[in-house]
N, C-alpha and C positions, 0 to 999 in steps of 0.2 A: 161332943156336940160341936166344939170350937173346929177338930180336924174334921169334921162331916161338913162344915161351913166353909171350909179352905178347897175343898175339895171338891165341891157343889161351883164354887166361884172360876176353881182352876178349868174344871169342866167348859163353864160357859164360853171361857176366856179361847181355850182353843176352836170349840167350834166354832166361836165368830170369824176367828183368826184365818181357820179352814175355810169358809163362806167367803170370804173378799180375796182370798187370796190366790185359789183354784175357779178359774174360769167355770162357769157353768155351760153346755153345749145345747143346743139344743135342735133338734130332728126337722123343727120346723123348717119350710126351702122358700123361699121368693116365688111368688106364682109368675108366671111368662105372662106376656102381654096378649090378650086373643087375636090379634095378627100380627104377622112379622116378616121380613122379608132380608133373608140372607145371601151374600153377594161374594162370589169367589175370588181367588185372586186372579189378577190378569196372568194369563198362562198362553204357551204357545200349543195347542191342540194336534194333538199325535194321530186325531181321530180324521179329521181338515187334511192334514198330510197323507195318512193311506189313502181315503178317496177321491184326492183330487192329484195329489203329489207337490203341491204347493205350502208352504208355510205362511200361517195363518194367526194372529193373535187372537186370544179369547177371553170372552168374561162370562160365567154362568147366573143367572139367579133364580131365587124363587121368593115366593110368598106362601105363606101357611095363614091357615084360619080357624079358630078353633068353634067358629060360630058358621051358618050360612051362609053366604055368597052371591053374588050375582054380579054379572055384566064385570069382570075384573078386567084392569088393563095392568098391565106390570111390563112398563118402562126401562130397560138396561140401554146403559151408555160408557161407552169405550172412550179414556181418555187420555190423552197423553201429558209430560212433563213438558214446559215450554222454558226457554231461558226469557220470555218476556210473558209470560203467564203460560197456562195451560188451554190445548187443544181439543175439542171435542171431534173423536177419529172418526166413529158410528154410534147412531141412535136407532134401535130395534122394539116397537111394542109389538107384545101380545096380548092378542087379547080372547078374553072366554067368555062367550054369550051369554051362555046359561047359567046353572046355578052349580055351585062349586060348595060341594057337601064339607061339615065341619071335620077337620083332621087331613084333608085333600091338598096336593099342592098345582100351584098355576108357577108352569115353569118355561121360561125364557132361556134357552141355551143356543139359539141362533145369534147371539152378538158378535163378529167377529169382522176383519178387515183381514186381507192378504198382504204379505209383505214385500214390501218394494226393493228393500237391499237387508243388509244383516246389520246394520248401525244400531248402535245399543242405545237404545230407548225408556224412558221410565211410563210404564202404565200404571193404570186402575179402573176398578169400574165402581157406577153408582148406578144404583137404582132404586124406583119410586112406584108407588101404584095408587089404583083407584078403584073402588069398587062399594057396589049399591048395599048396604047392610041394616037391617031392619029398617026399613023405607027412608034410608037417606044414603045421602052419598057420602061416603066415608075417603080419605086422602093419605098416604102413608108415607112419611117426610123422606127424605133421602137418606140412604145408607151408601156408605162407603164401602171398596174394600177394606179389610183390616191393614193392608199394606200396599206402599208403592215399590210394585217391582220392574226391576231394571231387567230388561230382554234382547236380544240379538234380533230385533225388529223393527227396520223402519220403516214407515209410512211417509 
C-alpha cells in the first residue's frame, strides 16, 4: 500500500512538472482587422521606365475589406528624407464611388514622381483612407512603409 502511495505521489509530481514546464501551443491565430491597408516600399518602377524611358520612384498601396464598402478614398503619399525634416514629394487619391464588395481591394499604384538626377535619396510612402461603412464614415489612420529606403533618385 505504502509503494502504491509513493508511486501515485511520484506520478502527480511529474505530470505537474510536465504541465509548467513544456509550453502548451495552441492553433488558435489573431483574427486581422476588417480593414486594412498595406503600403509598399518605395522602389524605383521598371514598369515607368519601359513605357516612358524615364526613371521614376514609386510607392504602391492598397486597402482590403472584409465587410462592404462604399465611396472609398485611399490616399498614397511619397516622401522624402530631409536633413532639416522630411519632404512630401507627391500626394495621389483614388478614389471608388461605388460599392466595393467584402474580400475586394481599392488599389492606388499611380504614386510616383520622375527623377531629376541619380542623388541617393532616402524614401517612403504612407497612406491613409476613408470610406462609408455601415452608414457611417469610417477613417483608417496612417500606415507606413515598413522601411526607409535609400535610392539613386533625386527629386
Amino acid at each position: 500500500m505504502r509503494k502504491l502511495k509513493h508511486c501515485a505521489v511520484f506520478s502527480i509530481t511529474v505530470i505537474s512538472i510536465a504541465i509548467f514546464v513544456y509550453p502548451v501551443y495552441s492553433n488558435a491565430t489573431t483574427a486581422k482587422s476588417p480593414c486594412r491597408i498595406e503600403v509598399s516600399i518605395a522602389h524605383i518602377s521598371k514598369y515607368i521606365f519601359l513605357k516612358t524611358g524615364k526613371q521614376a520612384i514609386k510607392v504602391d498601396a492598397f486597402s482590403k475589406c472584409n465587410v462592404t464598402q462604399s465611396k472609398v478614398t485611399l490616399t498614397v503619399e511619397l516622401w522624402k528624407v530631409g536633413s532639416f525634416g522630411n519632404h512630401l514629394v507627391v500626394l495621389r487619391a483614388k478614389r471608388s464611388p461605388g460599392v466595393t464588395l467584402p474580400g475586394r481591394q481599392v488599389e492606388n499604384f499611380n504614386t510616383f514622381v520622375f527623377c531629376k538626377n541619380n542623388e541617393l535619396t532616402n524614401y517612403y510612402g504612407v497612406a491613409y483612407s476613408k470610406a462609408f461603412i455601415a452608414g457611417k464614415w469610417q477613417f483608417a489612420r496612417h500606415v507606413l512603409s515598413r522601411k526607409i529606403t535609400p535610392l539613386e533618385c533625386g527629386t
